[in-house]
C-alpha positions in Angstrom: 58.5 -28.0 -7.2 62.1 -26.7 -8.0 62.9 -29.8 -9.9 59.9 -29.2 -11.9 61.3 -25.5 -12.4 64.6 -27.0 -13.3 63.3 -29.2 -15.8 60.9 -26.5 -17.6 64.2 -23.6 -17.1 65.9 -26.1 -18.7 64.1 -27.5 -21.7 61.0 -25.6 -21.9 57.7 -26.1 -21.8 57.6 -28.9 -24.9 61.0 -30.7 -24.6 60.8 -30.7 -20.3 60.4 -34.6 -18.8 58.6 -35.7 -16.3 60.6 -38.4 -16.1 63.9 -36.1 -15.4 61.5 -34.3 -12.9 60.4 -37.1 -10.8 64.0 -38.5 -10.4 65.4 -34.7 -9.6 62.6 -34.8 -7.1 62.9 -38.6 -5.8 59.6 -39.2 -5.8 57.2 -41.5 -8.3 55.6 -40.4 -11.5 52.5 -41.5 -9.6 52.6 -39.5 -6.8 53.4 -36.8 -9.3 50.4 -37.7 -11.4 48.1 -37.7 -7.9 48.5 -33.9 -7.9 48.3 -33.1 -11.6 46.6 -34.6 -14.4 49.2 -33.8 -16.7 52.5 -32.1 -17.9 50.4 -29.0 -18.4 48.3 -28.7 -15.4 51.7 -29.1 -13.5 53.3 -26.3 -15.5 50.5 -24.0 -15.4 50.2 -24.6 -11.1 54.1 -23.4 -11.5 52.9 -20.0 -13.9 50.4 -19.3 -10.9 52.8 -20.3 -8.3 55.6 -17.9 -9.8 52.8 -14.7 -10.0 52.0 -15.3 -6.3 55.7 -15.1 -5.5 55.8 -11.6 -7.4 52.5 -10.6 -5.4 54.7 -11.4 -2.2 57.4 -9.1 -3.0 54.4 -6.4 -3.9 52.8 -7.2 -0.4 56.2 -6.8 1.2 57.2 -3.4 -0.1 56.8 0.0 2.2 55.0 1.7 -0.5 55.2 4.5 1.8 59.1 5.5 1.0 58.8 7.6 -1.4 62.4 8.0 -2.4 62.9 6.1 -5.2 66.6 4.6 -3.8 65.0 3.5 -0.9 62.3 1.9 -2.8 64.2 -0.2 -4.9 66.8 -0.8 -2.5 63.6 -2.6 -0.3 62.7 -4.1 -3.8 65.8 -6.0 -4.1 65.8 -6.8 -0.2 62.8 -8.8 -0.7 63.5 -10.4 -4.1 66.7 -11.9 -2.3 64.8 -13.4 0.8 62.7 -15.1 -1.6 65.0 -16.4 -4.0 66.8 -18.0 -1.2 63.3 -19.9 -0.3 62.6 -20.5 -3.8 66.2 -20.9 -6.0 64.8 -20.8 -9.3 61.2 -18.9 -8.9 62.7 -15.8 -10.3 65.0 -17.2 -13.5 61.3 -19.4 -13.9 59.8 -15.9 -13.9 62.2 -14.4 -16.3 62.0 -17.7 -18.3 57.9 -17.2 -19.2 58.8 -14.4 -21.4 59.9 -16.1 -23.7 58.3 -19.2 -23.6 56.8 -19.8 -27.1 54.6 -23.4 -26.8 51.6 -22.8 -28.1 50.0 -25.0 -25.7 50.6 -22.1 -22.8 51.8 -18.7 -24.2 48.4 -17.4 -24.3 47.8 -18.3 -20.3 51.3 -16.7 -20.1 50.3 -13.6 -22.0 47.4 -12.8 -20.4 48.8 -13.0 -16.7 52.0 -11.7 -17.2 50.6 -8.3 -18.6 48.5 -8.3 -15.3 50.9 -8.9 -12.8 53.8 -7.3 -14.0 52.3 -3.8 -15.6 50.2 -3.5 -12.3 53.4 -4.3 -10.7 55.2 -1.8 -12.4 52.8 0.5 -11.7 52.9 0.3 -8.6 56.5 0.5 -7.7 56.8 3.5 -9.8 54.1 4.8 -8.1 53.6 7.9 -5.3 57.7 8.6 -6.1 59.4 12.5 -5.3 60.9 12.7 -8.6 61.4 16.8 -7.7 64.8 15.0 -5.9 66.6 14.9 -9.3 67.9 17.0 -11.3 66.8 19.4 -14.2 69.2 18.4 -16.5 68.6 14.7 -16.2 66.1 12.6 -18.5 64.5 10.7 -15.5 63.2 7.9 -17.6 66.8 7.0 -18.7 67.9 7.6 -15.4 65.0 4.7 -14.3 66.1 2.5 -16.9 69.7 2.9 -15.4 68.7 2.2 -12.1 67.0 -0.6 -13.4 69.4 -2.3 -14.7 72.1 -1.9 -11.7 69.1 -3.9 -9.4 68.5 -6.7 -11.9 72.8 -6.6 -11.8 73.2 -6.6 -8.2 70.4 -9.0 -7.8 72.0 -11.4 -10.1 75.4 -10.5 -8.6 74.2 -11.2 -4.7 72.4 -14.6 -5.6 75.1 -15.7 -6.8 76.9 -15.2 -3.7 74.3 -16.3 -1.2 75.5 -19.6 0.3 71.9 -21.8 0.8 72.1 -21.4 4.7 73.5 -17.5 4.5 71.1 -14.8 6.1 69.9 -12.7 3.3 70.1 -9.2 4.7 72.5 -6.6 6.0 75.2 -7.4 3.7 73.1 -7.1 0.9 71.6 -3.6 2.1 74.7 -2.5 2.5 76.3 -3.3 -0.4 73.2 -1.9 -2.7 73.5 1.3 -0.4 76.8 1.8 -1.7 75.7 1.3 -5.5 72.5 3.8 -4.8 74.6 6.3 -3.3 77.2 6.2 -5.9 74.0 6.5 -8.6 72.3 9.4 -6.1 75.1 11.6 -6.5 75.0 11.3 -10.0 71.0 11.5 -10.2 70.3 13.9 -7.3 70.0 17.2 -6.7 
């Protein structure tokens, strides 16, 4: 699977090889073929693959915490602990925005505005916004916040050796950012 997600990162939908695949992977293009009847079927197993991976990290959240820190801090926690099983599921993920093939953008489409405006939703959900203050615009404040996770989260991965426990350093080091960005957000 990841050097099928390496080959479609890489080239896309249209240009990505099978060929390249099934060497990346050692294995033959007919025991490739034995599991998918084409270049298609394989990708779209890897569209459906990548949106269960997202409803892990939904399953996995304490929508209970209602602080909104907290919550993203556990966000992040889980998005690291699978990236480290799956290397390239998320930059796959990020990757099927912009995938323009005609041949799949309309499956794309149609599940991505599921998955990830339920998603949204949903972690944006049940959240005591009465903790900030008056004088701050919470939306840009979200946006903000935002963007630091998808920054630390690129920031960690990159650090994360393959064997490395994917944890307490990581929680520690985002508790650091949040707190820095709670002060500023915070009553």
């Amino acid at each position: 699977m990841n050097a099928a997600l390496k080959e479609f990162l890489k080239n896309g939908f249209d240009k990505a090889s099978t060929n390249e695949m099934v060497k990346e992977a050692e294995i033959s293009k007919g025991s490739l073929f034995n599991y998918f009847q084409n270049k298609k079927d394989l990708y779209l197993y890897l569209v459906d693959y990548a949106y269960q991976i997202i409803d892990k990290v939904y399953e996995r959240i304490d929508f209970t915490e209602r602080d909104l820190f907290k919550r993203l801090g556990n966000v992040g926690l889980v998005k690291l602990q699978i990236q480290k099983q799956s290397p390239h599921i998320f930059d796959f993920l990020t990757y099927l925005i912009h995938e323009d093939s005609e041949e799949v953008k309309d499956v794309i489409d149609q599940k991505y505005n599921v998955v990830f405006k339920e998603g949204l939703t949903k972690i944006y959900e049940n959240i005591d916004y009465s903790k900030f203050r008056e004088d701050i615009d919470v939306q840009k404040a979200m946006d903000i916040l935002t963007w630091t996770m998808v920054g630390f989260g690129e920031k960690a991965r990159s650090e994360i050796k393959p064997f490395d426990e994917v944890g307490e350093k990581q929680l520690r080091d985002w508790e650091s950012y949040a707190e820095i960005l709670k002060r500023s957000f915070y009553k």
